[in-house]
VEXDREN-365382 format. One record per residue (C-alpha): z, y, x. Coordinates in steps of 0.001 Angstrom, whole numbers, plus 500000, padded with zeros to 6 digits. Layout:
<torlos>
ZYX
...
</torlos>
This chain:
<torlos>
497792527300484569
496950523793483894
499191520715484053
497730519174486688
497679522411488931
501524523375488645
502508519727489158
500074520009492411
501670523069493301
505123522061492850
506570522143496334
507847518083496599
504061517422495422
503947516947499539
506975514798499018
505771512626496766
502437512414498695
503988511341501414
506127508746499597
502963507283497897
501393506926501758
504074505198502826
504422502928499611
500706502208500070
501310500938503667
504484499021502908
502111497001500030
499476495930503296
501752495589505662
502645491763506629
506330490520506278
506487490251510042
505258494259510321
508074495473507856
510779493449509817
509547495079513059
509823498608511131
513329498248509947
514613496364512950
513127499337515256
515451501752512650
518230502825514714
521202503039513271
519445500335510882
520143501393507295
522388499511505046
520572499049501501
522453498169498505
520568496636495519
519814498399492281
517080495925491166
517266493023493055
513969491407493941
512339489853491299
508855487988490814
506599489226487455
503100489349486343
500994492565485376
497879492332483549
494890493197485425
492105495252483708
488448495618484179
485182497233483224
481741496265483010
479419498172485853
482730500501486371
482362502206483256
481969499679480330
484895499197477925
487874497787479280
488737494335479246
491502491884480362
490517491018483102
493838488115484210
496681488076485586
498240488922489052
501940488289490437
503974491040491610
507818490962493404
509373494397492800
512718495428494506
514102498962493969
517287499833496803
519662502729497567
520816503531501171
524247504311501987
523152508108502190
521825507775498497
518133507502498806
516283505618496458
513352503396497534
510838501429495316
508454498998495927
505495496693493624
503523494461495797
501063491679495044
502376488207495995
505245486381495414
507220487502498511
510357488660497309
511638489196501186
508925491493501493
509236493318498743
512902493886499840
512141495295503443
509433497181501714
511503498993499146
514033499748502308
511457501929504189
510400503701501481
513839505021501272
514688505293504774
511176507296505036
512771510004503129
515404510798505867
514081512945508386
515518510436511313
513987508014510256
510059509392509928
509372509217513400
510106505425514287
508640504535511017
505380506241511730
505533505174514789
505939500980514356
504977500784511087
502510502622509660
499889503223512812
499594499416513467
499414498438509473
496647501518509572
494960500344513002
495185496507511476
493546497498508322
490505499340509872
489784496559511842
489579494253509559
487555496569507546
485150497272510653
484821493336511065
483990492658507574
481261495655507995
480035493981510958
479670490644509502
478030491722506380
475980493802508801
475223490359510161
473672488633507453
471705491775506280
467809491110505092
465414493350505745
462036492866503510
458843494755504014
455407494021502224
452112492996504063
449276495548502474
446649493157502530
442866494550503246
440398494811500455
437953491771500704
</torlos>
């Protein structure tokens, strides 16, 4: 069996789905959206750090048309925070930005969204609205390039 298939097989692939969803979320969702989260939390999970937060830079690569050579393409910043809950969970987070705060809460519900209490709320206040807030921006940017679309046609002229 190939690599790929026992790995995709391997019964925390859900797990780690799941984690990556959440992660995903946490990196769109405002600072004001992962404060709601944790503060809806209850008890509220105390997070000791194992990386505090910290502000980098990764190097951001491109290709011509998608599939042209790579290139560098600059530069982007990036706060990463990693935590561990009093009940030993681990959580991890990379975002772009400088926000080091949000980075923090970020890294704290992706550890408290691998305790089972703790799924529920979490689905529940943070990642429906981030999800709801995304698709509408995404259906208002549709709508206003829909806007300015340009539809051209050609005039057959008759033979003279």
């Amino acid at each position: 069996m190939p690599e790929a298939q026992r790995i995709h097989d391997h019964p925390d692939a859900r797990v780690v789905s799941a984690r990556q969803e959440l992660m995903e979320i946490c990196a769109h969702a405002t600072e004001a959206e992962l404060t709601s989260a944790i503060d809806a939390l209850d008890p509220r999970p105390e997070a000791t750090d194992i990386r505090p937060a910290e502000t980098g830079l990764v190097m951001l690569r491109g290709r011509i048309g998608g599939s042209g050579a790579p290139f560098n393409f600059g530069e982007a910043t990036v706060p990463r925070a990693a935590v561990r809950l009093g009940t030993g969970e681990t959580g991890f987070s990379y975002l772009l930005g400088r926000s080091k705060t949000r980075a923090r809460l970020a890294a704290v519900l992706e550890a408290a969204g691998q305790r089972p209490e703790y799924r529920r709320s979490i689905v529940q206040h943070l990642v429906r609205p981030v999800a709801e807030r995304l698709e509408s921006e995404r259906r208002t940017t549709r709508e206003e390039a829909e806007a300015t679309r340009v539809e051209f046609f050609t005039l057959v002229r008759g033979e003279d």
